[in-house]
N, C-alpha and C positions, 0 to 999 in steps of 0.2 A: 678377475678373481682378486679379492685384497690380501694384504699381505698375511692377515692374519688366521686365515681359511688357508695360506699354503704352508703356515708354519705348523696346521695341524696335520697334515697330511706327513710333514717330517721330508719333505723333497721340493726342492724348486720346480719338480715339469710336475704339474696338475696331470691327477691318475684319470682313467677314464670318467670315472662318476662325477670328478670335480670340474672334467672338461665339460660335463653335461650339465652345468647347475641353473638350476630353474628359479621363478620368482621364490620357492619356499628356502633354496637351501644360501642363497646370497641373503647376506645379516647386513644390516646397517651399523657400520662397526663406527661411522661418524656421524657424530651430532650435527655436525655441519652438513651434511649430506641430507639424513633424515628430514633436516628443516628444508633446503631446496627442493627436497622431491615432494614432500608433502605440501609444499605449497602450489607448488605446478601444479599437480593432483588437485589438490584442492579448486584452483581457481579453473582449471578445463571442466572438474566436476560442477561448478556451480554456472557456468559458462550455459555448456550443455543442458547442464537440467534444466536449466531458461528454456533453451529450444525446445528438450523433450517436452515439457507441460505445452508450450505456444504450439506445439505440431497436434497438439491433440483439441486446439480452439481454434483453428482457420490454418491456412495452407494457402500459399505464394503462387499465383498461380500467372500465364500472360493471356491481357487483352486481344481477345480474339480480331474486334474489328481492327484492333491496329498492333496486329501480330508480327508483323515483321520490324516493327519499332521497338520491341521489345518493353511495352507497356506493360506495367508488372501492377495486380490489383492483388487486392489480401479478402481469401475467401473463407467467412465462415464454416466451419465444419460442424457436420451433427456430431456433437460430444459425446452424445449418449450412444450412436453408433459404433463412434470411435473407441469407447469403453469397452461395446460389447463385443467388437471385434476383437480388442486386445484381450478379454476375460477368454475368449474363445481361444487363443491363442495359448493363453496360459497353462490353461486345460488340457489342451492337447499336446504340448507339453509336458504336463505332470502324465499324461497317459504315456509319453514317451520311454516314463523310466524304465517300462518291463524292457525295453530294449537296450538299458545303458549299458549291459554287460557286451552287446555289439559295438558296441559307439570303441569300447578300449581294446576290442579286439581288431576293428575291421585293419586288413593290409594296406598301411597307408600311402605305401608307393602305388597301388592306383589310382588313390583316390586322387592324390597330385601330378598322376598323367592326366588324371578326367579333370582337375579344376583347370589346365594348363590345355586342354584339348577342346573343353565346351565353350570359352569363350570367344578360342580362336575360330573354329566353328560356325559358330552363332553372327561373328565379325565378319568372317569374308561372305557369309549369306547377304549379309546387310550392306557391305560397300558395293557390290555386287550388285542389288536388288534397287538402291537409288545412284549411283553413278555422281554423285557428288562433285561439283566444281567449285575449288576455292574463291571466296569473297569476301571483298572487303584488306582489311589488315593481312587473311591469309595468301590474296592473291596477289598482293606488293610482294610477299616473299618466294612465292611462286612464281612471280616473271622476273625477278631477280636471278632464283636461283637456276634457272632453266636457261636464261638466257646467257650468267657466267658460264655455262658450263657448255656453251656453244662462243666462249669468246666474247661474249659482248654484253656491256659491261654501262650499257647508256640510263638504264633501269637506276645505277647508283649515281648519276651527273645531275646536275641542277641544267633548266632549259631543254629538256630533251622532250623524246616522245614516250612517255613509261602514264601509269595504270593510276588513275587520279590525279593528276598534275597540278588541274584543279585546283582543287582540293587543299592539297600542299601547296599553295602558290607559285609553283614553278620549281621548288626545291625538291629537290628528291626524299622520299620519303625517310630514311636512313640520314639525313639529316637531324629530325625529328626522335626520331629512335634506333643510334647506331646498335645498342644491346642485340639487337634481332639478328645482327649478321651472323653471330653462331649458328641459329638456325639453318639460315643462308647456305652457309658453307655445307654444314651439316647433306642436307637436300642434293646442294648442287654435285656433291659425290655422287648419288643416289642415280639423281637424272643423267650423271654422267655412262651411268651403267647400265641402267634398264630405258634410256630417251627420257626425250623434251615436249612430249607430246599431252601427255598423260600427271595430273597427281595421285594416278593409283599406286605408283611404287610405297610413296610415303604412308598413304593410309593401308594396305597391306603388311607396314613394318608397323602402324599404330595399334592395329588387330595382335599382331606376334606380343607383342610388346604390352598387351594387359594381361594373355596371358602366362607370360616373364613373370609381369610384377605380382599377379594371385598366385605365384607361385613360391614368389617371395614373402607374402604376407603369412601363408599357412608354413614356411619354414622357421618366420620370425616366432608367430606362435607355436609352433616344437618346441625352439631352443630356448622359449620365455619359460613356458607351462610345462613342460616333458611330460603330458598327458594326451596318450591318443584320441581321449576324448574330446580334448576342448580344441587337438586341431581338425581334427573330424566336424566339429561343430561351426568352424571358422569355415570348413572349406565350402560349406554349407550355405553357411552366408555369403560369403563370395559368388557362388552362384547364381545367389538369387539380386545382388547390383550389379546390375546388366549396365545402368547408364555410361559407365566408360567404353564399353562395348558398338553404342550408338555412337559413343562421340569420336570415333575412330575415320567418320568423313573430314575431322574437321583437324584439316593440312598445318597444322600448328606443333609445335614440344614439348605441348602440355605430357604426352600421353607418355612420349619418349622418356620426358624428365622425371615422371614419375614413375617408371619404371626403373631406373638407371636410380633413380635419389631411393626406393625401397630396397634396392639390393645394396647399396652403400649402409642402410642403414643395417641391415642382418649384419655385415662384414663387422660392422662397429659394434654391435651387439656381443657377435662372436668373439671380439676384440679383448671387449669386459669381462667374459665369462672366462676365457682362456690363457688371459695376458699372451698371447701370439703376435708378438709383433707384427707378422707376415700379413695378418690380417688387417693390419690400416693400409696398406699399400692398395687392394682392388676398393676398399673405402670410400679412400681419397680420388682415387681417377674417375669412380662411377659418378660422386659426385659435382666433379670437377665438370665431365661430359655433361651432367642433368642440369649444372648452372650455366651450362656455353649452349646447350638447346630450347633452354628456357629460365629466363634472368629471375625470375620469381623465386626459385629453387636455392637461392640466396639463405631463404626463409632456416632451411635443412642446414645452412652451413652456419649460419648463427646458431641455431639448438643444436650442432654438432660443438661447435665450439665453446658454449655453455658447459654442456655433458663433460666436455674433455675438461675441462679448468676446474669442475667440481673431481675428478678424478683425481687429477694430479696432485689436490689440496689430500684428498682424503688418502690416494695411496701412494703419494710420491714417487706417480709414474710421470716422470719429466717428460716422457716422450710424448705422452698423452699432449703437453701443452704446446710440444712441439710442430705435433700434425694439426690443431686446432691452427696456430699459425700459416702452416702452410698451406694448411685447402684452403683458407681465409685469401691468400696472396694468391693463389694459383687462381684460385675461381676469379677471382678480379684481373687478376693479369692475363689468364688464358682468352677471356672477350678482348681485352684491346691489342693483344695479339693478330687477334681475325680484322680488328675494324681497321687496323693498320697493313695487312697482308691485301685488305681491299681496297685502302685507298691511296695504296700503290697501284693495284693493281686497272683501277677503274680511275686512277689519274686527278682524283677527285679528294682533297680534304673536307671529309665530315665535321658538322658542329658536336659538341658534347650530348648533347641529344636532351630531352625533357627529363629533369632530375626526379628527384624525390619529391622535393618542397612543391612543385608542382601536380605533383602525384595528390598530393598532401592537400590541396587548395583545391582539387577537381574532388576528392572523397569525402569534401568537409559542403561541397555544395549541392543544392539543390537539383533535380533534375527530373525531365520529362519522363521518364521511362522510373525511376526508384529513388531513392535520396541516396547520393555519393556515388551514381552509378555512373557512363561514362558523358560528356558534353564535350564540347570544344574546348573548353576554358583553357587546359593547358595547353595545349596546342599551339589556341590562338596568342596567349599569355607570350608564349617563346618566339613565335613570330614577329610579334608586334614590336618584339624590345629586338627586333635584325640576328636572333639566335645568339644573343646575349647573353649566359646563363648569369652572372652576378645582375644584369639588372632585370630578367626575368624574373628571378630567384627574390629580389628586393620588393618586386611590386606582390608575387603570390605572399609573401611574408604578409604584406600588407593586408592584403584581403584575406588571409587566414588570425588574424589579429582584431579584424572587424566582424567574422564569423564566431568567433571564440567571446566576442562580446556578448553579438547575439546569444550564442548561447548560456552564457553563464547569466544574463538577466534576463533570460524567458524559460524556464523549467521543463514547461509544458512541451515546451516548439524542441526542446534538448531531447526528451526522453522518446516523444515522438520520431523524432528524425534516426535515433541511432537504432532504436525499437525496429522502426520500417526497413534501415538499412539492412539489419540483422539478419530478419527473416527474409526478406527478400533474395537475399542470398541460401543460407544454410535450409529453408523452409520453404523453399521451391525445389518442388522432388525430383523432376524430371533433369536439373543443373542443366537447363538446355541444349541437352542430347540430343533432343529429336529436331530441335527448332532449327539447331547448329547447320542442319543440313536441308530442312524443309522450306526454309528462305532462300537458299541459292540455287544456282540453275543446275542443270544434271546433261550431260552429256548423252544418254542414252531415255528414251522412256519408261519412266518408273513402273516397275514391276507389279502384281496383286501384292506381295508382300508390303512393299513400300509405303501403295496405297492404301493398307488397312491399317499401316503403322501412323501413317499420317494423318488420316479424316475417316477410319474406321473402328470396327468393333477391336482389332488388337490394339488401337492404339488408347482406348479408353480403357483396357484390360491391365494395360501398361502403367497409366495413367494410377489407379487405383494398388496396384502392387507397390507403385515407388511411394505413394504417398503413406502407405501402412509401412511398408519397410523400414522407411528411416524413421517415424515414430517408432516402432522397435527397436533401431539400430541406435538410436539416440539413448534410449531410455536405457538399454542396455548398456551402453558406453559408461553412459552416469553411474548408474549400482556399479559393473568394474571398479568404476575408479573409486568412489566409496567403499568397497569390499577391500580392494588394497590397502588404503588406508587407515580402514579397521584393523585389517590382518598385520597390518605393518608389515606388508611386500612391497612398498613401493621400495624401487632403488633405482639406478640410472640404468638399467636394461628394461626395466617395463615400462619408466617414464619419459623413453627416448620420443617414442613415437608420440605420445600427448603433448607433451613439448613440441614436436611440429606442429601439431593440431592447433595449439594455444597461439602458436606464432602466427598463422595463418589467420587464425580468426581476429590477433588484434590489429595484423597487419589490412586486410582486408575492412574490419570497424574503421578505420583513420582514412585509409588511401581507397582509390579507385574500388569499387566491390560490382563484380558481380555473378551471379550463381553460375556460371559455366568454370569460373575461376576458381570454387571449394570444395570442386568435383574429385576432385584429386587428392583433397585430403582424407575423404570419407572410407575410401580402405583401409586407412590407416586407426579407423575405431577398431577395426575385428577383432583385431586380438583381443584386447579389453571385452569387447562385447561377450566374445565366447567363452573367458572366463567368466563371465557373469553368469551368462546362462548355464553353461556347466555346475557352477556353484547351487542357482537354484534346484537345478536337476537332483543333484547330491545330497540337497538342505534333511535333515532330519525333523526339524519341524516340529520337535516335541513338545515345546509349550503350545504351539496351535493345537496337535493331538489332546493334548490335556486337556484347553479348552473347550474343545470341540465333548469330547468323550462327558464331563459337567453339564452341556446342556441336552444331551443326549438321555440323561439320569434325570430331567427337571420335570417331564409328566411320569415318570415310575413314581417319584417322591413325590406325586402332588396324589395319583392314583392309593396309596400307601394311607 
């Protein structure tokens, strides 16, 4: 709340209605502010509209004969299909309004038991139904964490007997990327409590833990919108992206961290609306935890700390810049906390592990599976120079200098590459949900359900809803945010969450991209989406009426 909303109320503690203020009653009382949010706004809106228009001409889909490669082809879509699906939609729809008078009435604390209940539901059907065993990346941290928490500790030494050796030349993987040990630790509590036998315990908390987070998104949109309709309408949505749901086999922090980084953000939300200080405190730990289980979640702590320094200018809330500070130092310092806890512990000093610049020189190159998706390069890059990082770091400059060449004297080969990267990601529906688990081995024999999820009729049923969804979800996001910025609502509570969205997306354009990795950001359109939709719902439409009623009259006056 700024300062100038609580000098109208005539009291320092915000009365109930001010505690509740929604995108209409929060005023953009700074010019400085207005230009930051509407720029964000704007460049997410024109982001997005990219994808919405491109999701409704071809869809990302992976090469079946070399599916476990993760061969990504760009498929044609019947447009005119895809038209009439969505006129269908529309339609039914605008048939919806005789029941809008439900939508603001219905008791919303059910409906947030059922969004927080169907997924969990739906989740333990499915880790249950394929038995899922971590691979790859997931299973270095899985014999890591399972084996710290029986004492041994050979998993993090260089020369031992651990899971790809290979691979890693002999080094231990957490050489390559100490970041991951937060996860690590995170796990090895887990397994310390329910055994070492099993990664059911984790993907049983990744199940709880979406639906945590859809529980957090339809409270985000309450306390944005204060309309039970438009969280009604969110919770709706949420329902129907299931894909977090699927990807709940796959033993990683993705699911953790996004859970943990949406409820930091409500806290912060709250924060703005209330000026409560008490409210940065679960903030800051949620996503202090989301950046120490998964390093990505970084993303949340820079658009956290944007948001705060636009605060602080605008309402000369010191503190604001204060906590911006310290979740900055804390997320950063809470990981080499763990990587140091462990390399006492496993007697072993880790390298700094593959930087950014590296990151930076694997998403700018070419690759078998998509453009910037994953190869060895860096990897091999940090090896080659004895886990060097300054002269690792010197040679990826290099090759990111000779790439930046290519691209700025070939146009063609530029627009292409970032075009393929783009969709390939955000425009593959399924964010490899299904794949995440259909490639690795299973512990038990897949079940009928698994098998029809897999190579049958559910899973092409599946197949056809994620791809119309996020064409709605998309094109819905875009109006949102255009409708805010007509309405002049944007302010830093509605444009928190588009600001991850944006950070994600330029983060992912540059560095390493691929669609399992921007899975995580797609709940975070809802809000937005379902004030859109709600807005149309609502639309009065009277110059359409008008025109419509004109050609209605055009054979009376020709009959006359």
């Amino acid at each position: 709340m700024n300062s100038k909303s609580k000098n109208r109320g005539n009291s320092k503690t915000p009365n109930k209605k001010s505690s509740l203020s929604t995108v209409s009653t929060i005023n953009n009382q700074s010019k400085f502010e207005s230009f930051i949010v509407n720029i964000i706004a704007f460049l997410t809106m024109f982001a997005f509209g990219y994808i919405a228009i491109m999701s409704f001409i071809q869809t990302s889909v992976f090469d079946v004969s070399k599916y476990s490669s993760e061969v990504v082809l760009y498929q044609t879509d019947n447009i005119i299909l895809n038209i009439a699906f969505t006129a269908l939609f529309v339609f039914l729809l605008f048939k919806l309004k005789r029941y809008f008078n439900f939508f603001a009435k219905v008791n919303m604390k059910y409906m947030e038991i059922a969004i927080v209940a169907f997924p969990i539901i739906i989740g333990l059907i499915w880790i249950l139904s394929v038995t899922s065993v971590p691979g790859a990346d997931s299973y270095s941290l899985f014999e890591a964490a399972t084996r710290a928490a029986k004492g041994d500790y050979s998993a993090m030494q260089n020369v031992t007997d651990f899971y790809n050796k290979d691979f890693y030349k002999g080094y231990s993987y957490f050489n390559y990327y100490p970041f991951q040990l937060g996860f690590v630790l995170f796990s090895e509590v887990i397994y310390r409590i329910f055994g070492t036998t099993s990664s059911m315990p984790i993907q049983v908390i990744n199940v709880l833990c979406v639906g945590i987070a859809y529980l957090g998104i339809a409270k985000i949109t309450k306390y944005l919108f204060k309309r039970r309709s438009i969280e009604f309408i969110a919770i709706l949505l949420l329902a129907g992206f299931i894909q977090p749901v699927l990807l709940c086999t796959f033993v990683y922090g993705n699911i953790i961290g996004m859970c943990c980084a949406v409820w930091a953000s409500f806290f912060l939300i709250r924060y703005f609306q209330t000026s409560k200080y008490t409210m940065l405190i679960p903030s800051g730990l949620l996503l202090i935890f989301a950046v120490l289980v998964k390093y990505n979640n970084m993303i949340y702590v820079i658009a956290f700390a944007i948001i705060l320094i636009v605060h602080t200018i605008k309402a000369k809330k010191w503190q604001s810049i204060a906590f911006a500070l310290a979740i900055c130092i804390a997320s950063l310092g809470s990981i080499q906390l763990v990587i140091m806890s462990y390399e006492s512990r496993a007697n072993n000093e880790f390298s700094s592990g593959v930087s950014q610049v590296l990151y930076l020189d694997l998403g700018l190159s070419d690759s078998y599976m998509a453009p910037g998706w994953y190869t060895t390069i860096a990897k091999d890059t940090y090896a080659n120079n004895s886990f060097n990082d300054k002269a690792a770091n010197a040679q990826a400059w290099n090759d990111i200098n000779q790439k930046l060449k290519k691209f700025g004297n070939n146009a063609s080969y530029t627009i292409d590459f970032f075009g393929k990267k783009i969709l390939s990601q955000w425009n593959e529906p399924t964010f490899e949900s299904i794949w995440i688990s259909k490639v690795k081995q299973h512990t038990t024999d897949i079940n009928a359900i698994g098998k029809s999820v897999y190579d049958g009729s559910l899973g092409q049923l599946f197949e056809l809803h994620f791809n119309f969804y996020i064409q709605i979800l998309y094109s819905l996001f875009a109006i949102g945010l255009c409708l805010l910025i007509i309405r002049k609502s944007t302010n830093l509570c509605t444009i928190l969450l588009p600001l991850v969205i944006l950070g994600g997306f330029g983060y992912h354009l540059l560095f390493e991209g691929k669609s399992q990795y921007v899975l995580t950001y797609i709940p975070l359109m809802i809000p937005t989406a379902a004030y859109a939709m709600n807005s149309i719902l609502e639309g009065k439409y009277t110059t359409l009426h008008k025109y419509i009623d004109k050609l209605k009259q055009i054979p009376e006056n020709k009959q006359a």
